[in-house]
BAFI-3210 file (N, C-alpha, C; in Angstrom, 3 decimals, decimal comma, padded with zeros to 6 digits):
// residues 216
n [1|2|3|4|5|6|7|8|9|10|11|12|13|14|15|16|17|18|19|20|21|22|23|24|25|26|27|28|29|30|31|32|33|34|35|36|37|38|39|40|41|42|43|44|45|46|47|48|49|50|51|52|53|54|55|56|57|58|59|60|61|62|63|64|65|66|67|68|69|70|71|72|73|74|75|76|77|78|79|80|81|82|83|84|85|86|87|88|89|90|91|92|93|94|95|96|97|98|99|100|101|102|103|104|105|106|107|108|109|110|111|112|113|114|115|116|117|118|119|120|121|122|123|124|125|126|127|128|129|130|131|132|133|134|135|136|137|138|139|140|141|142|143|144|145|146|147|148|149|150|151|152|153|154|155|156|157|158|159|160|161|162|163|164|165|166|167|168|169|170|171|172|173|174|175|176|177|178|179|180|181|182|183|184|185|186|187|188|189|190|191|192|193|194|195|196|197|198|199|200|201|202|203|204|205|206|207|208|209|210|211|212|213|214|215|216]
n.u [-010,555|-010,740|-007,894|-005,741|-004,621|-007,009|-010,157|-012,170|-014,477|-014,579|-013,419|-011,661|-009,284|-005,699|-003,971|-001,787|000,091|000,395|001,449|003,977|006,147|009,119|010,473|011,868|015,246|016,984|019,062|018,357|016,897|016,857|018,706|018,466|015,297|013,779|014,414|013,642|010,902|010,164|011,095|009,353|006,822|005,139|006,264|005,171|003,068|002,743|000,846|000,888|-001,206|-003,047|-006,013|-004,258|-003,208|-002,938|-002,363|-000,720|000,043|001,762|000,806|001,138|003,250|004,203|007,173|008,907|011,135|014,118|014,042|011,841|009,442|006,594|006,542|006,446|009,037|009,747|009,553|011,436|012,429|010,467|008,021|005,921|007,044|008,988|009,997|010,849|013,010|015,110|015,977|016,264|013,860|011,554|008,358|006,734|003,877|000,728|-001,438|-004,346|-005,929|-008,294|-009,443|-008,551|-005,648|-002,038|000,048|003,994|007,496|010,149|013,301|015,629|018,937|019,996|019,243|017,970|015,188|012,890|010,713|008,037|005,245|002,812|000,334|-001,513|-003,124|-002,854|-005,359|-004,176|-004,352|-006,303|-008,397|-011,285|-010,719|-009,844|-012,383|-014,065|-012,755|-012,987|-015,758|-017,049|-016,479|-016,033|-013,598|-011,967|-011,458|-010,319|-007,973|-007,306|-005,947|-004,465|-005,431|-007,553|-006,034|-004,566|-006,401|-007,762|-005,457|-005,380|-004,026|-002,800|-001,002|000,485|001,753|003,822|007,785|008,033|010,685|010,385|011,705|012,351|011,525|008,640|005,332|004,378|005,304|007,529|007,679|009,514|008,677|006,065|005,694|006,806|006,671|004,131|004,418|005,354|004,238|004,551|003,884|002,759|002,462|-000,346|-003,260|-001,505|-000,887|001,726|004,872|003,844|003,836|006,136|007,101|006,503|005,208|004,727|003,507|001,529|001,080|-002,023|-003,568|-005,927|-006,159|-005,007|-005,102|-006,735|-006,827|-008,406|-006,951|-004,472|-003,242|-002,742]
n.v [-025,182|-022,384|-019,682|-018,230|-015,875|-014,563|-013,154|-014,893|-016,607|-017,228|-019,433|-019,936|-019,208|-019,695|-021,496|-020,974|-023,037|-023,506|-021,191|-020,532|-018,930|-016,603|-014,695|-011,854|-010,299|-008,051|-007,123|-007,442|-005,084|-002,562|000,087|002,721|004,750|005,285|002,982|000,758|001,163|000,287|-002,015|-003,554|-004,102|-007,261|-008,388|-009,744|-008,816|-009,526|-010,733|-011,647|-013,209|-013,485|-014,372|-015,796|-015,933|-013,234|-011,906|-010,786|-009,784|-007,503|-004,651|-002,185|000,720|004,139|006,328|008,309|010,731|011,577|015,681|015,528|017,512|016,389|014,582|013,361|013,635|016,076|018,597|018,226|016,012|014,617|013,434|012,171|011,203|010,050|007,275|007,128|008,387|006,704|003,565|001,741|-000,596|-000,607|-001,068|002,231|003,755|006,172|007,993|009,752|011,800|011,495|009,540|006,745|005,003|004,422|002,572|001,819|001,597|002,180|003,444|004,543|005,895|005,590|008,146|009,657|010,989|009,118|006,979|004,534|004,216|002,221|001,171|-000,620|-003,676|-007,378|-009,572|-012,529|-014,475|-015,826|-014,131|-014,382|-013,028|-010,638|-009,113|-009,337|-007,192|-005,235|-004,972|-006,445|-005,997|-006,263|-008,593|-007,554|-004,957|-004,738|-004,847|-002,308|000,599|002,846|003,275|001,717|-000,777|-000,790|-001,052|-003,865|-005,234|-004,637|-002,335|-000,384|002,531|001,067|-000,789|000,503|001,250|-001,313|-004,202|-005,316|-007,342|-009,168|-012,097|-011,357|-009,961|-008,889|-008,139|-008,892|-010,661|-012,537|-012,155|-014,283|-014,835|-013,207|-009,636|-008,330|-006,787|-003,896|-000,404|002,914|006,248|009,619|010,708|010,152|012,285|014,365|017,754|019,093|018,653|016,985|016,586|014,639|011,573|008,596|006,817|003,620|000,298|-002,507|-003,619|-004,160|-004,729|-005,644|-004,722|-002,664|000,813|003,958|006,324|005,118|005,743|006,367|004,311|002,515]
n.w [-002,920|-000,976|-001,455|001,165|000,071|-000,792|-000,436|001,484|003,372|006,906|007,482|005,730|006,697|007,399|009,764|012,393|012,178|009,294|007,872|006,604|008,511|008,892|011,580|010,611|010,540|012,180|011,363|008,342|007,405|005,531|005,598|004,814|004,730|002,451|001,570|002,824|003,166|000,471|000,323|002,556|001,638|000,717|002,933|006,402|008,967|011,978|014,427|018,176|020,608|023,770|022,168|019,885|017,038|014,656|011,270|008,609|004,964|004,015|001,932|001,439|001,737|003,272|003,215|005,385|005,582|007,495|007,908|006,383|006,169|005,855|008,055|011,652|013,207|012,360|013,325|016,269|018,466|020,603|024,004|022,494|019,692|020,672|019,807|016,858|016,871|017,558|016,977|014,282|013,122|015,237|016,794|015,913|017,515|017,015|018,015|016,299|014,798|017,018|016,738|015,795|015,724|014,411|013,025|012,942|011,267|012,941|011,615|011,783|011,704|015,273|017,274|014,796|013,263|011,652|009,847|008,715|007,265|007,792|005,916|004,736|004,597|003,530|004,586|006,350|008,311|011,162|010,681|011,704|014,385|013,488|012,217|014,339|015,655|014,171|013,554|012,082|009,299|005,862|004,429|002,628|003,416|006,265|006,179|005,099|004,802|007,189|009,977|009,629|009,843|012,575|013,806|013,314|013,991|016,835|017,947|019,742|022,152|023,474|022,100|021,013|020,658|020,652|019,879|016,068|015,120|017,260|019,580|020,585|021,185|019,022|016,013|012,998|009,456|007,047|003,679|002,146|-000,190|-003,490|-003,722|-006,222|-008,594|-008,047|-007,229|-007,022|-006,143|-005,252|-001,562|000,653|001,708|002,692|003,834|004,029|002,184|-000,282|-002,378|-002,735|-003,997|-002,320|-001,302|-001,444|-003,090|-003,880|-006,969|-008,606|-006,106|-004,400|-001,794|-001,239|-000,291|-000,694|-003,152|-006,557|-008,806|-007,649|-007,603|-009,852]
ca.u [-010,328|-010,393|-006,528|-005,728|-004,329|-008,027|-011,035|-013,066|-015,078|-013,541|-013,027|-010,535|-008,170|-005,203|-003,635|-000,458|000,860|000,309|001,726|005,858|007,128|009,981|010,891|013,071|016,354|017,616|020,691|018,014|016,189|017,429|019,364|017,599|014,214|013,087|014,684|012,783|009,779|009,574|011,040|008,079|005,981|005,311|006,196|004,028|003,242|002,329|000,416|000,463|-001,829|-003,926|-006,789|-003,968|-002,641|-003,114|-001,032|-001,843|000,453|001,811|000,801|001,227|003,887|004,625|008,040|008,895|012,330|014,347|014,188|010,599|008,089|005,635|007,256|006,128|009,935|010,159|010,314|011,999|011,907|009,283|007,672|005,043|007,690|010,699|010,629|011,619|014,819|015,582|017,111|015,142|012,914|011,288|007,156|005,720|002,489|000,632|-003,221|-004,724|-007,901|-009,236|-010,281|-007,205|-003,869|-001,492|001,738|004,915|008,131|011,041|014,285|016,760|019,840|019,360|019,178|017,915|013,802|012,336|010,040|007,357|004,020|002,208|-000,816|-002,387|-002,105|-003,514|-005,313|-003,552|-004,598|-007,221|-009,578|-012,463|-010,545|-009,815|-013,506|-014,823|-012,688|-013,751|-017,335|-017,561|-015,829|-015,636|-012,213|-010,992|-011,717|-010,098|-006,397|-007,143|-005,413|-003,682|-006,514|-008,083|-004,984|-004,117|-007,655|-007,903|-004,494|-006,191|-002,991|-002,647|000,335|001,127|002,807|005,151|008,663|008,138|011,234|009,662|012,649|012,654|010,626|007,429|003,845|004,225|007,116|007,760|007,872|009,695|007,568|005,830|005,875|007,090|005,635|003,603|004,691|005,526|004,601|005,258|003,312|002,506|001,837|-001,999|-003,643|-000,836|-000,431|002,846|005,740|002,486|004,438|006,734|006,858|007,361|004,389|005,020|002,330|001,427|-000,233|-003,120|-003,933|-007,909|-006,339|-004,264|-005,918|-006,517|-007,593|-007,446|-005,453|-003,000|-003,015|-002,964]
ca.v [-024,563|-020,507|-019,157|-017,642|-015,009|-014,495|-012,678|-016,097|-017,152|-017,029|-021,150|-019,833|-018,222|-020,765|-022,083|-020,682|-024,026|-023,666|-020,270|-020,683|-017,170|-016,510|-013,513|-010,834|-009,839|-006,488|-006,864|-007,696|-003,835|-001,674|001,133|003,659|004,694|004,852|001,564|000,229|001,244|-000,734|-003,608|-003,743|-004,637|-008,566|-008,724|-010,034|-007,821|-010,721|-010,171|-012,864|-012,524|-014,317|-014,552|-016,472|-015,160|-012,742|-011,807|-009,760|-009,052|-006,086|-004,023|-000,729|001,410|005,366|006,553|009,470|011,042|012,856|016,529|015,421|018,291|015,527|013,334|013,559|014,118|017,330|019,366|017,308|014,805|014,804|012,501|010,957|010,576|009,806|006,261|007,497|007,933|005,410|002,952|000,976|-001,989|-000,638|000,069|003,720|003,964|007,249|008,458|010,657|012,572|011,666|008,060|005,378|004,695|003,946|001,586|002,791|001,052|002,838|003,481|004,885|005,242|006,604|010,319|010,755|010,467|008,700|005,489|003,925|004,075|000,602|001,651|-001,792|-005,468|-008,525|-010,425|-013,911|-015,525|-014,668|-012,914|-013,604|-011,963|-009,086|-008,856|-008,719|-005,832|-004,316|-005,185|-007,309|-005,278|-007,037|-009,003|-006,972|-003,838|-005,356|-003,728|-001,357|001,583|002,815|003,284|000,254|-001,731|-001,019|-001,327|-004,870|-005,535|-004,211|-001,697|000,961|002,955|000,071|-001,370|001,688|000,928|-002,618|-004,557|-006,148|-008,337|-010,061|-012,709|-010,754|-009,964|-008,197|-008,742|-008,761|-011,873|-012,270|-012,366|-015,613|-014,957|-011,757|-008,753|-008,381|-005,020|-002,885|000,526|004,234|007,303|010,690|009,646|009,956|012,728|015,544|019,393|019,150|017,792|016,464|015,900|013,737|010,184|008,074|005,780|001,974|-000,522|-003,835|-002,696|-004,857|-006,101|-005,088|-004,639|-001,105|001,998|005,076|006,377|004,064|006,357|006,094|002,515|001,909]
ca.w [-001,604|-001,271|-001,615|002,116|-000,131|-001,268|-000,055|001,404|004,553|007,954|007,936|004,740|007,355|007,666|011,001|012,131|011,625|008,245|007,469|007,059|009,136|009,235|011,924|010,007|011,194|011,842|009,790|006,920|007,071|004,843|006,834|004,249|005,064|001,574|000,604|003,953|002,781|-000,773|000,878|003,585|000,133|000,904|004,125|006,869|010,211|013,136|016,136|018,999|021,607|024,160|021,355|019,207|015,739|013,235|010,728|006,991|003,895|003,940|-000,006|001,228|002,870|002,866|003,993|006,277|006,105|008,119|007,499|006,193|006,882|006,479|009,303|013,143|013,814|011,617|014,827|016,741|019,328|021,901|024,407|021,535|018,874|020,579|018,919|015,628|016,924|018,691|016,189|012,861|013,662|016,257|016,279|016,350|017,362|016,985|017,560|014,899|014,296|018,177|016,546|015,675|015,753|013,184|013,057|011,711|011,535|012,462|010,563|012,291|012,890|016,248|016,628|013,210|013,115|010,027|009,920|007,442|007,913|007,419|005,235|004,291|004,181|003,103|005,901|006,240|009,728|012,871|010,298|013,041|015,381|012,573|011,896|015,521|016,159|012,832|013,676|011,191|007,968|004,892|004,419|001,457|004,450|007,333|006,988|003,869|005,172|008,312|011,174|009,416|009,789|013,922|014,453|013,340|014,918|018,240|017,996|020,565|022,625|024,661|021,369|021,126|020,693|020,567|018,996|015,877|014,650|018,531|020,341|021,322|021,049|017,674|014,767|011,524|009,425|006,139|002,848|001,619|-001,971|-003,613|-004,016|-007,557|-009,558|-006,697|-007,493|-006,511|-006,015|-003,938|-000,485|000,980|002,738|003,202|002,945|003,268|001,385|-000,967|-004,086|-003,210|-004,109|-000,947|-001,314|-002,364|-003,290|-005,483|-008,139|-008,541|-004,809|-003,992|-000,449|-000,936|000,129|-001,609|-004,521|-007,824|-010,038|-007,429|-007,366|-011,041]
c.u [-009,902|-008,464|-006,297|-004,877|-005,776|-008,988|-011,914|-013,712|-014,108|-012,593|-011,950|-009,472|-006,915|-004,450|-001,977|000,827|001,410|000,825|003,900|006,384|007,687|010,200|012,057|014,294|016,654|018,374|020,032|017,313|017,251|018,068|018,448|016,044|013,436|013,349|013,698|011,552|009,040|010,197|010,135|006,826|005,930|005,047|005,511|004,450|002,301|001,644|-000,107|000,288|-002,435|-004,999|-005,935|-003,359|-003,090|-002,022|-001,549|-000,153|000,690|001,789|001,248|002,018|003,951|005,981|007,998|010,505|012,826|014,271|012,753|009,849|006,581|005,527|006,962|007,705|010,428|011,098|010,712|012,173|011,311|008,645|006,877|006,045|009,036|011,162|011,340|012,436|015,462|016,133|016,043|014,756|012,103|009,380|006,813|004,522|002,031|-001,070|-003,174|-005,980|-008,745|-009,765|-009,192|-006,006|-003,180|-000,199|002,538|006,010|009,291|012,032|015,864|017,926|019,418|019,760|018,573|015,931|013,174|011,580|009,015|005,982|003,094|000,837|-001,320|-002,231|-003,258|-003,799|-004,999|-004,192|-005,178|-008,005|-010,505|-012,053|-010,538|-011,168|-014,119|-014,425|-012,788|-015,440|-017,904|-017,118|-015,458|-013,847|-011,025|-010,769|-011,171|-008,841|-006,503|-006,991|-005,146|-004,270|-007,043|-007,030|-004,599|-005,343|-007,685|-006,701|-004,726|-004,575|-002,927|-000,978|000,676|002,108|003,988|006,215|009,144|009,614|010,479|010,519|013,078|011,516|009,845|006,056|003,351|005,274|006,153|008,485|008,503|008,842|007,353|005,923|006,563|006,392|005,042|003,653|004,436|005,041|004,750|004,240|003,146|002,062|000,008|-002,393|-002,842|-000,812|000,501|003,528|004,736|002,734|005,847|006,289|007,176|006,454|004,856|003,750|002,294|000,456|-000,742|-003,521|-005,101|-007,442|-005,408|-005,498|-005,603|-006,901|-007,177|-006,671|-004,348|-002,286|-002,994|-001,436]
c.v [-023,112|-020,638|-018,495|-016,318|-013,667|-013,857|-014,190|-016,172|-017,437|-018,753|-021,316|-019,426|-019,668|-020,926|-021,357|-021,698|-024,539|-022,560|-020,215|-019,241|-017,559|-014,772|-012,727|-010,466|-008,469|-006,269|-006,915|-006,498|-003,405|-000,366|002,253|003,245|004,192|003,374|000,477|000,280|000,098|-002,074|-003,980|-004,489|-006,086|-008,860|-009,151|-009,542|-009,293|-010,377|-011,481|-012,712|-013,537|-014,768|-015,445|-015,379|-014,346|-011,986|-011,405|-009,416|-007,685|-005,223|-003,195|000,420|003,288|005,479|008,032|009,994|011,786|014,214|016,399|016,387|017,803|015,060|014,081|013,970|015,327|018,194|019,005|016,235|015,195|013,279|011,588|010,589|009,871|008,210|006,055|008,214|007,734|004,461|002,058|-000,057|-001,488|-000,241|001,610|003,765|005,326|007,483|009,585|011,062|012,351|009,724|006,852|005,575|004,455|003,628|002,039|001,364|002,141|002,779|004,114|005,646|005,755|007,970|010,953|010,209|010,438|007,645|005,756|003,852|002,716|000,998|000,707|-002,690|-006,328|-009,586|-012,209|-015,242|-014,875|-013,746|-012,918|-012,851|-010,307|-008,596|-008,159|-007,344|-004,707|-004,049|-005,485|-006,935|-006,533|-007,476|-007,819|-005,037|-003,886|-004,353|-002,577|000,204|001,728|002,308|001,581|-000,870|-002,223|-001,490|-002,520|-005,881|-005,340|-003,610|-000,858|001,343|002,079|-000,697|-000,584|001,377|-000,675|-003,219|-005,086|-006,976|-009,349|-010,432|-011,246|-010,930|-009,218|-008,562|-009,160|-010,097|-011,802|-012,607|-014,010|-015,580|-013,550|-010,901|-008,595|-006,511|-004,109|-001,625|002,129|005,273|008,386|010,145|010,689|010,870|013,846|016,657|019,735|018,047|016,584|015,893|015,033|012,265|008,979|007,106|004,715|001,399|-001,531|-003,365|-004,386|-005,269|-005,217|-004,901|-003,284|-000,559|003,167|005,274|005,519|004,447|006,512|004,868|002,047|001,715]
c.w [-001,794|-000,362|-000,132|001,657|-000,561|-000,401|000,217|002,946|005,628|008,149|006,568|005,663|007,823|009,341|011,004|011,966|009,964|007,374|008,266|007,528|009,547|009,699|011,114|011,096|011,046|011,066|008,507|006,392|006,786|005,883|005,953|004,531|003,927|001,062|001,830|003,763|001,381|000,070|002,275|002,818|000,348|001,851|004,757|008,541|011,045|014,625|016,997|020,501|022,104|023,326|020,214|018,047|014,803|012,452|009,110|006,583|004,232|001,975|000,307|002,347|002,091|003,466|004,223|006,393|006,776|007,428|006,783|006,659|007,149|007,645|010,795|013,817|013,360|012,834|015,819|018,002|020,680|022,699|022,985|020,849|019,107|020,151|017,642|016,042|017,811|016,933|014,822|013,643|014,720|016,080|016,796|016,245|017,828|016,997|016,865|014,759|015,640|017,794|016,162|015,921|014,654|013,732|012,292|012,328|011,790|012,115|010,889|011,468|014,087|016,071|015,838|013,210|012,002|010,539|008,777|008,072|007,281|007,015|005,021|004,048|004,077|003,702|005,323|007,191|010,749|011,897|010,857|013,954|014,717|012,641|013,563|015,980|015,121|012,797|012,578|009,667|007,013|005,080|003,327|002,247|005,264|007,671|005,970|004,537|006,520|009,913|011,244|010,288|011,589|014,368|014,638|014,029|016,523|019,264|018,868|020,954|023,362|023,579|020,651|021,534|021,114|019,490|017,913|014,690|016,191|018,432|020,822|020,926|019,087|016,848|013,540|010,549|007,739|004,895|002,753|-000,018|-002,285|-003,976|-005,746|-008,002|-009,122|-007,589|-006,917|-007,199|-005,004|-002,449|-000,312|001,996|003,326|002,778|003,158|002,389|000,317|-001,985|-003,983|-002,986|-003,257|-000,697|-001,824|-002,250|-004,015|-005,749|-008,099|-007,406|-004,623|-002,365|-000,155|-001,070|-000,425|-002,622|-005,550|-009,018|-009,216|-007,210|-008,912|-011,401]
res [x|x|x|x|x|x|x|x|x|x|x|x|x|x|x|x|x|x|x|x|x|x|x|x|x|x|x|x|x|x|x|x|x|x|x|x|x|x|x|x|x|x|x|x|x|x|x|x|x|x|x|x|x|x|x|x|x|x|x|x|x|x|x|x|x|x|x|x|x|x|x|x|x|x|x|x|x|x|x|x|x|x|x|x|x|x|x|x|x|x|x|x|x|x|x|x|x|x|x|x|x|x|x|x|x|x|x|x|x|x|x|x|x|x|x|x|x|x|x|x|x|x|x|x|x|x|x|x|x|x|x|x|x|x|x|x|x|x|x|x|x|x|x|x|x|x|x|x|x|x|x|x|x|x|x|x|x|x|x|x|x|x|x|x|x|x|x|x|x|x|x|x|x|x|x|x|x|x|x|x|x|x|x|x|x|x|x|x|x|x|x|x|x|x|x|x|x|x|x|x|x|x|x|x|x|x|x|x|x|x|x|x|x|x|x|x]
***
């Protein structure tokens, strides 16, 4: 029987009866952004919707700190960002380039704007639903990077400042196994703050995004 950790046929995707989540607690996020970020590594991001469940591994986070010139709160709080700072746990959702969205978590405390950007995960459950709104994207394609990732979540601004340690439509579930030889590199795609190291990942998962010398 194909592994539901595995790249396999949609009748591989297991039942949410069959997948032990457990919702995360706020008291259990790291109050640091960066330490929020490697512990996102495992995790599992949940989406429950009239269409039923889906739900994907999380391999791959970046973090965003305050004072970040990377970070959407650099210059400081505005209608789009004012979820990053508002308090940790909370989602940020953000359009980009005219074509997706991307999920962030944020990190708080309040006042202070930081969060994690959810770069790629390892589909678990509802991969036909993943697929249809991928239009059909291979499995090992489905969440492999950010756009990818809300897309197949069927993510937009309506899930902006969602709790995602409460009862709701979205949340955050604690890992099922542990992460496999987390590792650390430049994050993806910036001209600023370019060199620092704020990326996390499991080295070896065929479902992080990005180049493969930064995944090695």
């Amino acid at each position: 029987m194909t592994s539901p950790h595995e790249p396999g046929p949609k009748s591989a995707s297991p039942s949410p009866l069959e997948l032990p989540l457990r919702r995360l607690r706020l008291a259990e996020l790291p109050l640091d952004t960066e330490e929020l970020a490697r512990f996102l590594i495992g995790a599992v991001i949940v989406s429950d919707g009239p269409g039923g469940r889906i739900a994907a591994r999380l391999v791959e986070t970046e973090a965003y700190l305050p004072g970040d010139e990377a970070a959407h709160s650099f210059r400081g709080e505005t209608a789009r960002n004012a979820t990053l700072f508002r308090r940790r746990g909370l989602a940020y959702v953000y359009f980009i380039y005219g074509n997706h969205f991307c999920l962030n978590v944020s990190s708080g405390p309040e006042g202070v704007g930081a969060g994690v950007l959810l770069r790629a995960a390892e589909p678990l459950d509802g991969i036909a639903a993943m697929e249809a709104r991928r239009n059909g994207a291979a499995v090992r394609d489905l969440c492999r990077g950010p756009g990818r990732l809300a897309a197949a979540f069927g993510i937009t601004r309506a899930q902006d400042g969602i709790d995602l340690c409460a009862p709701g439509p979205l949340w955050l579930a604690a890992p099922l196994r542990p992460a496999e030889a987390p590792g650390t590199s430049v994050r993806i795609g910036l001209t600023r703050a370019a060199d620092r190291e704020l990326r996390f990942y499991e080295r070896g998962s065929p479902y992080v995004s990005g180049p493969a010398a930064l995944s090695s």
